[in-house]
Backbone as CSV, one residue per row, in Angstrom:
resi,resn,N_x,N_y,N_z,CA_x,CA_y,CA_z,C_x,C_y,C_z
1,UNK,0.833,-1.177,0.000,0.000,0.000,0.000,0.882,1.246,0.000
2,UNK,0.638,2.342,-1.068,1.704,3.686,-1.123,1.250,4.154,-0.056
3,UNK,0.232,4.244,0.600,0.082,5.252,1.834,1.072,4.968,3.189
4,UNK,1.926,3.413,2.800,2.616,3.054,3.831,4.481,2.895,3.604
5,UNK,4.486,3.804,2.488,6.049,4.071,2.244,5.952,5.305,2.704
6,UNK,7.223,5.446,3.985,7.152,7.096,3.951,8.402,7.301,3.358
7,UNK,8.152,8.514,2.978,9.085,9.665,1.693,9.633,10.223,2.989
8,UNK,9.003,11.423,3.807,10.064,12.377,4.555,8.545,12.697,5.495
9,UNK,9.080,12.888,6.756,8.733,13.621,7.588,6.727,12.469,7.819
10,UNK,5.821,13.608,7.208,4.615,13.034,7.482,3.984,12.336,6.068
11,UNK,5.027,12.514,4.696,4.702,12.625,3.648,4.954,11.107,2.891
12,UNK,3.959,10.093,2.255,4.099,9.068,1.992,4.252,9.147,0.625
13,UNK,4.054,7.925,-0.132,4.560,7.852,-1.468,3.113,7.959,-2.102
14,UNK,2.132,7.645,-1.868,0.709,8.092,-2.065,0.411,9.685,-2.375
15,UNK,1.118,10.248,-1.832,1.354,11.977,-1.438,2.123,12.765,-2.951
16,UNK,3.230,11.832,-3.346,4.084,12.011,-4.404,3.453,12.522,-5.603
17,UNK,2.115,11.574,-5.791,1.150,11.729,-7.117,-0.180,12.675,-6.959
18,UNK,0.046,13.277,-8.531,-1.373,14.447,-8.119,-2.436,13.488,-8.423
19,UNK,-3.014,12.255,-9.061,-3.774,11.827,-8.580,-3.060,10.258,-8.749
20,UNK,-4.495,9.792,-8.054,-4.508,8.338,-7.716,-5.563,7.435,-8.288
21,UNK,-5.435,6.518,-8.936,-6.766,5.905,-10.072,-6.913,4.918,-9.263
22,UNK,-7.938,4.154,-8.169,-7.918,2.724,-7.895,-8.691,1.244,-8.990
23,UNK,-7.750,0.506,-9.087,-8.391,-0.612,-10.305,-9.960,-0.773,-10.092
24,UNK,-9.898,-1.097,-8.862,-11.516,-1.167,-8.431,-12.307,-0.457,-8.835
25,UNK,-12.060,0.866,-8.434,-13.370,1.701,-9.798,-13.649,1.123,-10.785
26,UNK,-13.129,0.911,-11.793,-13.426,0.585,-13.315,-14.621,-0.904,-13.685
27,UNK,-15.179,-0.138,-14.514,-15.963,-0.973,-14.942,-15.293,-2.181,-16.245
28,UNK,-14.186,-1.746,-16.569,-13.611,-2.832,-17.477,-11.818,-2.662,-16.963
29,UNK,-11.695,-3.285,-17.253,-9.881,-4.050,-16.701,-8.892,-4.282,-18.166
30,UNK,-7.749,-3.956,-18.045,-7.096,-4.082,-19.448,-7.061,-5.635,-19.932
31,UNK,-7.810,-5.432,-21.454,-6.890,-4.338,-22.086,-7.721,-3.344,-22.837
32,UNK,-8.611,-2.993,-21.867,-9.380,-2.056,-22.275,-8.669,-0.813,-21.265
33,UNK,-8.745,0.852,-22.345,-7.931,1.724,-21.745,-8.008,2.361,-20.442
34,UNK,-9.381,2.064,-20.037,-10.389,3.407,-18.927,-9.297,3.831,-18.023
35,UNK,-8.594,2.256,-17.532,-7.643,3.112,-16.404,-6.588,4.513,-16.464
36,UNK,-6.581,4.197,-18.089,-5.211,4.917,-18.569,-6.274,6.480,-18.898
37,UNK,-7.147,6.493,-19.459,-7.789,7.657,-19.954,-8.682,8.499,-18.696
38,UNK,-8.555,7.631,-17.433,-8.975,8.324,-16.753,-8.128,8.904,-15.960
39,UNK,-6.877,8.274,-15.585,-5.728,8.957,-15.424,-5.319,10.346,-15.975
40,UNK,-5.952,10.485,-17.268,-5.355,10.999,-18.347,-6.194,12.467,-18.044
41,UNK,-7.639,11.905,-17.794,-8.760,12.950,-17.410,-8.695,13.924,-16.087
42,UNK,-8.260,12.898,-15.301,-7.934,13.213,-13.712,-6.990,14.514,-14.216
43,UNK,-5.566,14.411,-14.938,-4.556,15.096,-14.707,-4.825,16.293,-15.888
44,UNK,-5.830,16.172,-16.704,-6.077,16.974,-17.459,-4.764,16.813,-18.684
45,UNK,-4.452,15.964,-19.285,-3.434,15.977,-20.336,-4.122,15.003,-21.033
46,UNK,-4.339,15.192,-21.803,-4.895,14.683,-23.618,-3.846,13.356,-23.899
47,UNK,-4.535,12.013,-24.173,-4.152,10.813,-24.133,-3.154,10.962,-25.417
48,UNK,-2.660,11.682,-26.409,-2.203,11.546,-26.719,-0.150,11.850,-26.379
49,UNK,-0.358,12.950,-25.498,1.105,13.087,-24.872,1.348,12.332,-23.801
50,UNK,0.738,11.152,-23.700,1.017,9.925,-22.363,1.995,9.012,-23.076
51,UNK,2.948,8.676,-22.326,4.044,7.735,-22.366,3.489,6.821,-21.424
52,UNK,3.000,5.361,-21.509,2.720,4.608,-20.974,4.162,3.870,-21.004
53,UNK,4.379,2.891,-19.308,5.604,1.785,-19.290,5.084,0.745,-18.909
54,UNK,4.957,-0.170,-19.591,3.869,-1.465,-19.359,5.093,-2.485,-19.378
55,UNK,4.175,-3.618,-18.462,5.753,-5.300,-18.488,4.779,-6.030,-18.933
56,UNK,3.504,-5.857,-19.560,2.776,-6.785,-19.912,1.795,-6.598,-20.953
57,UNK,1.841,-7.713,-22.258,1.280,-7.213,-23.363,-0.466,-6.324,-23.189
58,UNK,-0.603,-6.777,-22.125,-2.091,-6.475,-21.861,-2.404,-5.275,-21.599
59,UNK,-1.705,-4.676,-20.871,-1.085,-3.094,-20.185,-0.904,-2.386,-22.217
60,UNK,0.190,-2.999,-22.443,0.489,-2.448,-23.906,-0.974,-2.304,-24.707
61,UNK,-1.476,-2.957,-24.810,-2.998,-3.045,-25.350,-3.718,-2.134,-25.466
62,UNK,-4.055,-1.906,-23.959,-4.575,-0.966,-22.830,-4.194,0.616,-23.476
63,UNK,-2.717,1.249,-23.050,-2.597,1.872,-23.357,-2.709,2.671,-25.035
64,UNK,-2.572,1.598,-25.965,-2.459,2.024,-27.615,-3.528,1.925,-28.002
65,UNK,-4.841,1.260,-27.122,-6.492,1.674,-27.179,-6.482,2.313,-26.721
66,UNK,-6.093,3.351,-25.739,-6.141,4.692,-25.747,-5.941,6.150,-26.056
67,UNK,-4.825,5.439,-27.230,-4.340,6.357,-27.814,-2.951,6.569,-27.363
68,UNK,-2.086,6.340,-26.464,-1.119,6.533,-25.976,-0.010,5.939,-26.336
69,UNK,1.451,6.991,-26.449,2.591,5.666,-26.302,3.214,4.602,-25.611
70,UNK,3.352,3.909,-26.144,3.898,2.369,-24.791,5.345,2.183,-25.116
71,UNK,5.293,1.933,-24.129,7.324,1.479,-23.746,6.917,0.252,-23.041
72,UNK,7.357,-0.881,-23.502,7.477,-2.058,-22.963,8.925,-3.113,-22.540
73,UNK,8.545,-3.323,-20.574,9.794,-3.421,-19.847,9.382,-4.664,-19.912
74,UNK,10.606,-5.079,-20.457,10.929,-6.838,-20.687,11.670,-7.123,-19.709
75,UNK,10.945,-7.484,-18.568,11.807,-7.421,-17.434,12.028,-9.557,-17.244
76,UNK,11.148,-10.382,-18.194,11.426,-11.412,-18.067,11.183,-12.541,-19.449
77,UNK,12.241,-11.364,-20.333,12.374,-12.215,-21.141,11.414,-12.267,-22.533
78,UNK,10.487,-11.055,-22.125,9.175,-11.222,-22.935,8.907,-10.189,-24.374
79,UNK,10.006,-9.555,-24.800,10.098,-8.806,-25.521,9.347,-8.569,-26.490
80,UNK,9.649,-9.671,-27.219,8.705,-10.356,-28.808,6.946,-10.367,-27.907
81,UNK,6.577,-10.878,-27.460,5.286,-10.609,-26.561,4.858,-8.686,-26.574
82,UNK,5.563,-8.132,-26.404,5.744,-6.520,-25.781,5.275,-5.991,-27.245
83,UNK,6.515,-6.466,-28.021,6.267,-5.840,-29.231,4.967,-6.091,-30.521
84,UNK,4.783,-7.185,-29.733,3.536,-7.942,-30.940,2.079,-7.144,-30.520
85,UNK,2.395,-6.696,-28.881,1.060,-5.844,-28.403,1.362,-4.317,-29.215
86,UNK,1.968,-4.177,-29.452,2.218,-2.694,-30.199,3.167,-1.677,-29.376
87,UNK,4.063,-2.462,-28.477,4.970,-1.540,-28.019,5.654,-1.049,-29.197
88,UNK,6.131,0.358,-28.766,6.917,1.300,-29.888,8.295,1.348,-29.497
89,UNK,8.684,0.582,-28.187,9.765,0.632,-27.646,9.508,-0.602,-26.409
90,UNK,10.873,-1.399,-26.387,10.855,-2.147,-25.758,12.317,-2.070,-25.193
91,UNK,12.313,-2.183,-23.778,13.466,-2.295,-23.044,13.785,-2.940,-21.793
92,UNK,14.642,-3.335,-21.065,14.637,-4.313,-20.329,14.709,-3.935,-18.928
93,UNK,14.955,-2.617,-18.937,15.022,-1.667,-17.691,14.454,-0.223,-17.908
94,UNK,14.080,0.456,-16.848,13.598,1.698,-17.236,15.190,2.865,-17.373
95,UNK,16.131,1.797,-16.953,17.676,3.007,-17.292,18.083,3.078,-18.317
96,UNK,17.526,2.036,-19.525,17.640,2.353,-20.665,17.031,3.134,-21.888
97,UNK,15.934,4.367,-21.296,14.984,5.457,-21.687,15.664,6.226,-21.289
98,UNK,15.746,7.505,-22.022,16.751,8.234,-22.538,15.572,9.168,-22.690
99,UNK,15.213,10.609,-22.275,14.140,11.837,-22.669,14.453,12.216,-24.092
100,UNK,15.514,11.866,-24.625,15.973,12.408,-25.947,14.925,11.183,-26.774
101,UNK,14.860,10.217,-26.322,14.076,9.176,-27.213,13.176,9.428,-27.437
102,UNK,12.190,9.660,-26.356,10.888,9.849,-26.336,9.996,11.124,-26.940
103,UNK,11.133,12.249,-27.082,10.790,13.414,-27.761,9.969,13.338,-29.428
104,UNK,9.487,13.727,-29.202,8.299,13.589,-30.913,9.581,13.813,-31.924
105,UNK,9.437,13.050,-33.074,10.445,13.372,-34.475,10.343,14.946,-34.963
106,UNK,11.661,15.501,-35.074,11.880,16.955,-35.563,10.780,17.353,-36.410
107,UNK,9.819,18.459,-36.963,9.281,19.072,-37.450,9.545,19.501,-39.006
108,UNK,11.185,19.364,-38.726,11.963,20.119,-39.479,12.473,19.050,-41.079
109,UNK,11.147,18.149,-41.071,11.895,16.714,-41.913,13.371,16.353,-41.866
110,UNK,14.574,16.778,-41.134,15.519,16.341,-40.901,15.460,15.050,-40.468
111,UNK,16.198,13.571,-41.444,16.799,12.932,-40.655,17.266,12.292,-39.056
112,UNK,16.672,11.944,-38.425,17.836,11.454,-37.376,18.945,10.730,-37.464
């Protein structure tokens, strides 16, 4: 439970996030998006500038029915799985995401 990691002083890890989505609300479960678009609603940012990090094709699903990008953490081996859900990126740790990656392609039709 995040309400039972403490961060500092009176402040838990529950505290960290401006909001909090519980699974239980939802009337459908991935790989349908609601969790992700209501997240999306809660924080007021448009499903399309969401970077989703999913370890499971279902999560991946989830998120790219919502419109969102997925990064999929192959944390056991499951890569080919990650990518067949429509990850756009697959990696085996989150230390291998880089902010330069994730940045939208230049405007400028330049090459990368």
């Amino acid at each position: 439970m995040m309400r039972a990691v403490p961060l500092s002083g009176d402040w838990t890890l529950v505290d960290a996030f401006a909001a909090q989505i519980c699974s239980r609300a939802l009337r459908h479960s991935k790989p349908a998006p609601e969790i992700f678009l209501l997240a999306a609603a809660e924080l007021r940012v448009a499903p399309a500038y969401w970077i989703v990090a999913e370890d499971a094709p279902v999560g991946i699903r989830a998120a790219r029915a919502g419109g969102m990008t997925a990064i999929g953490i192959a944390r056991l081996g499951d890569a080919d799985g990650l990518r067949a859900a429509g990850a756009e990126r697959v990696v085996a740790s989150f230390d291998e995401i880089r902010i330069d990656d994730l940045a939208p392609p230049s405007s400028s039709g330049d090459a990368a």
